[in-house]
C-alpha positions in Angstrom: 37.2 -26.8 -9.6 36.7 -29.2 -11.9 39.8 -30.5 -14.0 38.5 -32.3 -16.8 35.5 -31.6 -19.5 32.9 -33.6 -18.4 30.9 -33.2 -21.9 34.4 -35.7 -23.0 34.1 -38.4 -20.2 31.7 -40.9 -22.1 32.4 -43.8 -24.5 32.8 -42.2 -27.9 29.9 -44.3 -29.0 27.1 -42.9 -26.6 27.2 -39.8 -28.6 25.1 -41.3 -31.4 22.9 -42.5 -28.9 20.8 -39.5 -28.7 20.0 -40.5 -32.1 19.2 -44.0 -31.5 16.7 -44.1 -28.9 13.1 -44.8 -30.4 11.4 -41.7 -31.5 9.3 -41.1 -28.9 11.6 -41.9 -26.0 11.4 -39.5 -22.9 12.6 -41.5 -19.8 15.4 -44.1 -19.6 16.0 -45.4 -15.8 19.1 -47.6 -15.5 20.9 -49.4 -12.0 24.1 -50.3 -11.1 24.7 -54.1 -9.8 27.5 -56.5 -8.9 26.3 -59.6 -10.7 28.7 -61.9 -8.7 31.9 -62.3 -8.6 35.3 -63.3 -6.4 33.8 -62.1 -3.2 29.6 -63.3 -1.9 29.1 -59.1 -1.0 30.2 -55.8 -1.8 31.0 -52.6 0.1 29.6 -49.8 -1.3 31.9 -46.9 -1.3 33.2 -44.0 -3.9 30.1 -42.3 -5.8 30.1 -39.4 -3.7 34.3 -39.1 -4.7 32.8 -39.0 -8.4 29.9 -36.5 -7.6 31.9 -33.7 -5.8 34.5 -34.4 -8.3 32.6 -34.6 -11.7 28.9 -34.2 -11.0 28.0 -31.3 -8.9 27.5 -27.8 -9.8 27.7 -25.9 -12.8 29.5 -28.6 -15.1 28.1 -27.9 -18.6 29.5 -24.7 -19.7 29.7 -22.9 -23.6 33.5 -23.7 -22.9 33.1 -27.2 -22.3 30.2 -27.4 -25.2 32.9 -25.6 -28.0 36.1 -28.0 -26.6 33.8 -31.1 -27.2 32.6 -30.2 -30.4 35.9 -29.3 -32.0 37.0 -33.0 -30.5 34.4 -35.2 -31.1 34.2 -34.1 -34.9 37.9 -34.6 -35.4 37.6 -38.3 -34.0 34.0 -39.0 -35.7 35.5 -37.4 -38.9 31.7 -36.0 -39.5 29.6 -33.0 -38.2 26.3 -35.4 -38.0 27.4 -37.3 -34.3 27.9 -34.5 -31.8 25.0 -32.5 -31.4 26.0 -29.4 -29.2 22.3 -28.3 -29.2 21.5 -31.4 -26.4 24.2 -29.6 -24.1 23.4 -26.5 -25.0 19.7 -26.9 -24.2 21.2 -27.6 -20.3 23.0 -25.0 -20.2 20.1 -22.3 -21.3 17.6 -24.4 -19.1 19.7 -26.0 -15.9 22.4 -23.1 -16.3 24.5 -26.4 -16.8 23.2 -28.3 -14.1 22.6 -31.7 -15.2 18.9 -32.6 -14.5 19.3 -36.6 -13.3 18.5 -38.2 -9.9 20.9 -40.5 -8.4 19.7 -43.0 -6.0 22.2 -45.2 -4.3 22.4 -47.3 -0.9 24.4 -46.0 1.8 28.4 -45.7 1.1 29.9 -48.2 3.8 27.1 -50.5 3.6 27.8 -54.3 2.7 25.4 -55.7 0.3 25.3 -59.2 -1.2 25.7 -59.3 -4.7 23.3 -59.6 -7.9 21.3 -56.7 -5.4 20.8 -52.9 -7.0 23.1 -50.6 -5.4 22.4 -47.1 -7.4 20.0 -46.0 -9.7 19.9 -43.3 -11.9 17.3 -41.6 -14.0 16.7 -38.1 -16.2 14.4 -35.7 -14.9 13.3 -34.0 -18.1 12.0 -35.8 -21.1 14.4 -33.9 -23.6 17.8 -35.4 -21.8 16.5 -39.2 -22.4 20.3 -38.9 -23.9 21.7 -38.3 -20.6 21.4 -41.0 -18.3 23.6 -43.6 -20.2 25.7 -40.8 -21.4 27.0 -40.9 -17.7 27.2 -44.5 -17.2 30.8 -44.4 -18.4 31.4 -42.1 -15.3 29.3 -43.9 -12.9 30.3 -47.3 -13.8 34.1 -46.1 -12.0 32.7 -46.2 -8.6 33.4 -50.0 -9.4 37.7 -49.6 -8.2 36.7 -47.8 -4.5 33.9 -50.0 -4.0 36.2 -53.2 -5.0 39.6 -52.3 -3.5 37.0 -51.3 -0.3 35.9 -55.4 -0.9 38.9 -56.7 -1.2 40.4 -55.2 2.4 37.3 -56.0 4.1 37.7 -59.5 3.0 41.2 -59.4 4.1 39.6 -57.5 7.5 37.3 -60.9 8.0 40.1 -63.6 7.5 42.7 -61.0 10.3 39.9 -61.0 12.2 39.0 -64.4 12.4 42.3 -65.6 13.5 43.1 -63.1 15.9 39.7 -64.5 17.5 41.4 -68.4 17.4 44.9 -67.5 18.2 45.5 -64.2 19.7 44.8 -62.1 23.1 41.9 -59.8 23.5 44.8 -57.6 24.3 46.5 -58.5 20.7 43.7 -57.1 19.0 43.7 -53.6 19.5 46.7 -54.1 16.7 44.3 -55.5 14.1 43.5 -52.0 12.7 47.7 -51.3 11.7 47.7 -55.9 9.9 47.4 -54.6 6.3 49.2 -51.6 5.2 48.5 -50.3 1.7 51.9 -50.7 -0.1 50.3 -49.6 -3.4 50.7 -46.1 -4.6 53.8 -47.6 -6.8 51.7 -50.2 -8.5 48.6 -48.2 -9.0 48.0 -46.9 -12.4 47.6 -43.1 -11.8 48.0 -40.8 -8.7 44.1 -40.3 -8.8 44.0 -44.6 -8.8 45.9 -44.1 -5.5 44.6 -41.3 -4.1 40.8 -43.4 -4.3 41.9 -46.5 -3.7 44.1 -45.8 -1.0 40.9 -44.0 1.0 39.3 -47.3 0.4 41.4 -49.5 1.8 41.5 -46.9 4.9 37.7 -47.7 5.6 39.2 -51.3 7.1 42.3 -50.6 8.3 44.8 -47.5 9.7 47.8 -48.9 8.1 49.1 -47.0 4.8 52.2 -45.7 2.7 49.8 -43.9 0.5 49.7 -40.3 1.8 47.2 -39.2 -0.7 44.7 -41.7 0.8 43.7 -39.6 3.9 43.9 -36.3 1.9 41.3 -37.9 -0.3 39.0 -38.7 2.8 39.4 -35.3 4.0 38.7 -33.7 0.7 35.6 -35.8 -0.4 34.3 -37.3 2.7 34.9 -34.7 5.4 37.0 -37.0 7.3 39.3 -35.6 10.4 41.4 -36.8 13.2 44.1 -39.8 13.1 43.4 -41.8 9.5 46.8 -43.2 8.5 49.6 -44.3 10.4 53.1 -45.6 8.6 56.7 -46.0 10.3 60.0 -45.7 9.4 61.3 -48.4 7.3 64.4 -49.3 4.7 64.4 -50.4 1.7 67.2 -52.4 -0.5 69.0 -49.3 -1.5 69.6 -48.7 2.2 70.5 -51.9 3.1 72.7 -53.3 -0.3 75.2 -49.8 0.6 78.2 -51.8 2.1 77.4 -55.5 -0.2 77.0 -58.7 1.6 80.0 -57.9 4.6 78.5 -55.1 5.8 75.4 -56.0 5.9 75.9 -56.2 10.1 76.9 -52.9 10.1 73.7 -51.7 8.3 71.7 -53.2 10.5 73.2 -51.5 13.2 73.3 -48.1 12.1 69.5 -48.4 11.4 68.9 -49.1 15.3 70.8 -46.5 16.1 68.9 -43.9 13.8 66.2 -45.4 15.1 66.5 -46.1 19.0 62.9 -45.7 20.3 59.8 -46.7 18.4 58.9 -49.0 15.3 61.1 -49.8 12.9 61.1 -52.3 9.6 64.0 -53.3 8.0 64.1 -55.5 4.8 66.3 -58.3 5.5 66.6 -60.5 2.3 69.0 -58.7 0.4 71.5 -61.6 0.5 70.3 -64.2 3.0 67.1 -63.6 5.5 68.0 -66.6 6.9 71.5 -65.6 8.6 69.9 -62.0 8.8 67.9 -63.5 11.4 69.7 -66.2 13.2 73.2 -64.6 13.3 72.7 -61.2 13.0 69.2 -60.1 14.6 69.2 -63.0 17.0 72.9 -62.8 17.6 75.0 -60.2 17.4 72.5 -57.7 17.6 70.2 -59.4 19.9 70.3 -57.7 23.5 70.2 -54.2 22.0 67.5 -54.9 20.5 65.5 -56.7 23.0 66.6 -53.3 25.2 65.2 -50.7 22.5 61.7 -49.1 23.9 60.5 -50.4 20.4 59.8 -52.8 18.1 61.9 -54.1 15.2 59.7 -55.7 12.3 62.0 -57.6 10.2 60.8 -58.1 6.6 61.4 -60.7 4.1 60.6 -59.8 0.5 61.6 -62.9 -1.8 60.4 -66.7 -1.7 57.4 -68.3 -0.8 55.3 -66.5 1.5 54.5 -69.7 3.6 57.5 -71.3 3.3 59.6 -68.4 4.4 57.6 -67.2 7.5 57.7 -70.5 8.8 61.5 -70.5 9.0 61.7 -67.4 9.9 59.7 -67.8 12.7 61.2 -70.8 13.9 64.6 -69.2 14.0 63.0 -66.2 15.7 61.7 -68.1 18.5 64.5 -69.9 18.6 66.8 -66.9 19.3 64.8 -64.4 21.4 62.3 -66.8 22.8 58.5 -66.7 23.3 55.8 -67.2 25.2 52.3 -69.0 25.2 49.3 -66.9 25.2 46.0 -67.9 26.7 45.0 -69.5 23.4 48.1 -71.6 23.4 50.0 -69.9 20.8 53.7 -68.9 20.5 54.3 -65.4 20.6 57.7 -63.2 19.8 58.7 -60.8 22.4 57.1 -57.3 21.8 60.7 -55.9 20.5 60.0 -58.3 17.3 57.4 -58.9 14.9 57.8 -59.7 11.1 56.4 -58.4 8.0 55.6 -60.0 4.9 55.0 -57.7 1.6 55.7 -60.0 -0.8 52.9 -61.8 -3.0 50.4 -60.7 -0.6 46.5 -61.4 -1.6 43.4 -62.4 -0.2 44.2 -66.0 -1.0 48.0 -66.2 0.0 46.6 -64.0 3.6 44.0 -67.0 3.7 47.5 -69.6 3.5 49.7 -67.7 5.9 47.6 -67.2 8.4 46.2 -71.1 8.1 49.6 -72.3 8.4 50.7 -70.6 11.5 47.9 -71.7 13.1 48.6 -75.0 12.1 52.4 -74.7 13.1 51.3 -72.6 16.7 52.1 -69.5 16.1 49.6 -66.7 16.9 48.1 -63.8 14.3 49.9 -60.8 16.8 53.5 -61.8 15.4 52.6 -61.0 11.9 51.8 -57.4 9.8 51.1 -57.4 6.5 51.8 -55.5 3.3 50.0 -55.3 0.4 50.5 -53.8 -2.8 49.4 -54.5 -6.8 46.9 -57.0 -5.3 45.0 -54.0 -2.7 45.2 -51.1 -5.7 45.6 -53.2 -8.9 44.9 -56.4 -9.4 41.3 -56.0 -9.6 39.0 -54.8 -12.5 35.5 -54.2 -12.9 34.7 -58.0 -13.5 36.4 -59.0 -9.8 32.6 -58.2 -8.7 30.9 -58.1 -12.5 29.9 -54.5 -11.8 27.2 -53.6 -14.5 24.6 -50.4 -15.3 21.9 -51.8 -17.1 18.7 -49.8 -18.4 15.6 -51.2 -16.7 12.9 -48.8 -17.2 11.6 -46.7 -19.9 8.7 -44.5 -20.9 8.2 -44.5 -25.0 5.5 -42.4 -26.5 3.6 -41.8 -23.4 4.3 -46.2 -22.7 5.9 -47.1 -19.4 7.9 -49.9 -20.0 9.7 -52.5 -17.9 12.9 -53.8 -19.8 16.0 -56.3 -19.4 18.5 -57.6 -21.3 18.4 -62.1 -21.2 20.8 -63.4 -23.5 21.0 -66.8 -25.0 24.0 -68.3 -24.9 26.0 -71.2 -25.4 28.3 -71.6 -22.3 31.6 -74.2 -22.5 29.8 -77.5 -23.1 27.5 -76.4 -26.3 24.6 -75.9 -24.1 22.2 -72.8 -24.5 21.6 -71.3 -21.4 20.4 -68.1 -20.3 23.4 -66.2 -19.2 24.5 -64.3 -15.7 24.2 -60.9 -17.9 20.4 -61.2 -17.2 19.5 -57.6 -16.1 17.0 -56.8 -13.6 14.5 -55.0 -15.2 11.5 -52.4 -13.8 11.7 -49.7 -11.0 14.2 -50.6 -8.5 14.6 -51.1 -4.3 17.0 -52.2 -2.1 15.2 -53.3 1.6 16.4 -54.7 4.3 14.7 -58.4 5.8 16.3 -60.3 8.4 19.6 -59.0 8.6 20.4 -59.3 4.5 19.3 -57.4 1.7 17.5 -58.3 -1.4 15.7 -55.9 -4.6 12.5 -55.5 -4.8 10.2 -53.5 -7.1 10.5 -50.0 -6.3 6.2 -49.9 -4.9 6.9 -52.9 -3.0 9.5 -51.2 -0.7 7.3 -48.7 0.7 9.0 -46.6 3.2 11.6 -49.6 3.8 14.0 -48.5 0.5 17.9 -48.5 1.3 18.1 -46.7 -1.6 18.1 -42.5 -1.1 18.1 -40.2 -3.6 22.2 -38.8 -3.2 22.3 -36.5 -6.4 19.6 -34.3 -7.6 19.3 -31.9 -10.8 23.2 -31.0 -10.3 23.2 -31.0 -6.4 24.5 -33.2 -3.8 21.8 -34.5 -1.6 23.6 -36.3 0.9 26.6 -35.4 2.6 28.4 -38.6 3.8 30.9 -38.4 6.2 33.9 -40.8 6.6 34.1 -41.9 10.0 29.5 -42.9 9.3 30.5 -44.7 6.4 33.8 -47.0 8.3 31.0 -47.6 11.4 28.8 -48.7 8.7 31.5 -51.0 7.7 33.1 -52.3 10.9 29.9 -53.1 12.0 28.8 -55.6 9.4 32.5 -57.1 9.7 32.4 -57.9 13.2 29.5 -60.0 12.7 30.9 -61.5 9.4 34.5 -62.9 10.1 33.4 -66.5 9.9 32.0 -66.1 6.5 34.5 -65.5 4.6 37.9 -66.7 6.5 
């Protein structure tokens, strides 16, 4: 059921539009893009979320029609802007189906940017109107498909280092590195929810219970998804102040005695929280626990601050030298760091353990704002742009190529340059690139997904992760 008026979910300005168009206008084709951007590719990933959710079915309804009017007037302040009669005429004709085709490449599929990845177009000549009216909608598939970038990047750099410093044994861990710490951070449950089933595409570790619900709901997903542990936090471990810390510790492995455990351990100094605590009073129970204990600092520099940690780690339980020639704890301890996590401090850590000889196993990671938040659509300079058009019986090829002047008084043309014509994506030599939609022949990555208010193509969740994981095992030395 759907929860929210779909006739409402536009920019308040694309109302006028159907005004605005050239008389004459029948056909306005338009494609999505990332024209650049932090990260050289993009996984695709979230426009079915937004079809089953928005798109599909019966959404245009007398209901819906009457709700929007009665709105739109009031913030217009004039009866000349909202036409009901466009909405209405899909309702009496479409029974409130909406009468586009949605192209798109494959969800899970990693494409480099500046390449189409979606087009859209109307299939009657009376709902010109309609396909930019839903670019507002469409354009959202820009947060999954990001937060779905940023972990994969994160996936490469893991990946990459495990490879130099770790055992092939080690690496069966790689999928539980980055846990999604985000749901706090993340500016609505629905944020989450999506982002959180994202971020699950790369790796199994997660905080955010919504994010495997959403995979179920939308993507048909089943069997083990998520995996979290038990873990404090500082209003645990601040209960008895700064003496009894000690005693905190120890009730937690005794609460806990089998299986993984994290415990914060900065509340007042990480430092003696490891060396006289962990590694000394506490040491032989826990090096005889049938677990692990994964001791987390949360304050100071990242880099800094694993490095002593570590040393005072190895220091008081020992280690040993894997094949690679890298120090590693003893499997009853690892660390954690959830603090001012991001693709470029992951990048630093994991540099300067190598460069200090310690292996990738002894670490997890943690990552919150940075996974669900501190990304927007310009991260990737996501764009819909209309690139075809059919005027008065004219077929037309158009684009958008500003003039500018950029930061030293030069005119240039600008990176907003759409593409412009009929649209495909094909596959050559292992890499993708657009090419006019009758060049492509039967080669087009691009498949039609969403047709006159029906979803095409079902896309299942563990097709669209394989799809995923298979580009990144071939790509870790790109971008680490």
């Amino acid at each position: 059921m759907k929860t929210e008026n779909i006739i409402m979910l536009a920019d308040a300005y694309k109302y006028s539009h159907h005004k605005l168009y050239y008389p004459g206008t029948t056909k306005i084709y338009s494609y999505l893009e990332s024209r650049g951007g932090a990260m050289e590719d993009t996984v695709f990933f979230g426009l079915q979320y937004i079809i089953k959710n928005y798109l599909a079915g019966e959404v245009i309804t007398k209901e819906a029609v009457d709700e929007a009017e009665q709105v739109l007037n009031g913030i217009f302040g004039r009866k000349d802007v909202f036409d009901r009669s466009k909405f209405d005429y899909i309702i009496e004709k479409y029974n409130g189906r909406l009468p586009v085709t949605i192209k798109a490449v494959k969800e899970g599929t990693v494409v480099p940017v500046k390449n189409v990845l979606m087009t859209i177009e109307n299939n009657d000549p009376e709902c010109y109107w309609l396909t930019n009216f839903l670019e507002t909608l469409l354009m959202q598939v820009w947060y999954p498909a990001t937060v779905a970038t940023v972990s994969n990047h994160v996936r490469r750099v893991v990946e990459m280092y495990y490879e130099e410093t770790a055992t092939e044994s080690a690496r069966q861990g790689i999928d539980f590195v980055l846990n999604d710490f985000g749901f706090r951070g993340a500016s609505s449950v629905e944020s989450a929810g999506i982002g959180g089933m994202a971020h699950l595409l790369n790796f199994k570790g997660s905080d955010t219970v919504l994010a495997p619900v959403y995979a179920q709901r939308y993507y048909g997903a089943a069997g083990f998804l998520a995996a979290s542990v038990p873990a404090t936090e500082h209003s645990i471990m601040t209960l008895l102040g700064a003496e009894g810390e000690l005693e905190v510790f120890r009730h937690i492995l005794e609460a806990y005695p089998e299986g993984i455990v994290s415990v914060v351990s900065d509340s007042f100094d990480i430092f003696k929280a490891c060396a006289e605590y962990w590694g000394g009073t506490l040491k032989e129970t826990i090096l005889n626990r049938k677990g692990t204990l994964v001791i987390r600092p949360d304050s100071g520099d990242p880099v800094y601050t694993l490095l002593r940690v570590f040393e005072i780690l190895f220091e008081k339980f020992g280690y040993t030298i894997n094949e690679k020639g890298y120090r590693v704890l003893p499997p009853q301890v690892r660390v954690i760091q959830g603090d001012g996590i991001n693709l470029d401090s992951i990048r630093t850590i994991y540099s300067a353990l190598k460069l200090n000889g310690i292996s990738a196993e002894n670490l997890i990671l943690g990552m919150g704002g940075a996974l669900l938040q501190k990304i927007d659509r310009d991260t990737q300079k996501y764009a819909i742009k209309c690139a075809y058009a059919e005027v008065n019986g004219v077929k037309t090829n158009v684009q958008k190529n500003p003039l500018e002047i950029n930061g030293k008084g030069q005119l240039v043309r600008s990176f907003k340059t759409s593409k412009s014509g009929r649209l495909q994506l094909v596959k050559e030599d292992d890499t993708y690139k657009t090419v006019a939609e009758d060049e492509a022949g039967d080669k087009g990555e691009l498949v039609t997904v969403f047709e006159n208010g029906t979803l095409m193509l079902e896309q299942q969740f563990a097709d669209i992760q394989a799809r995923v994981m298979a580009h990144t095992s071939v790509s870790t030395t790109i971008t680490a």
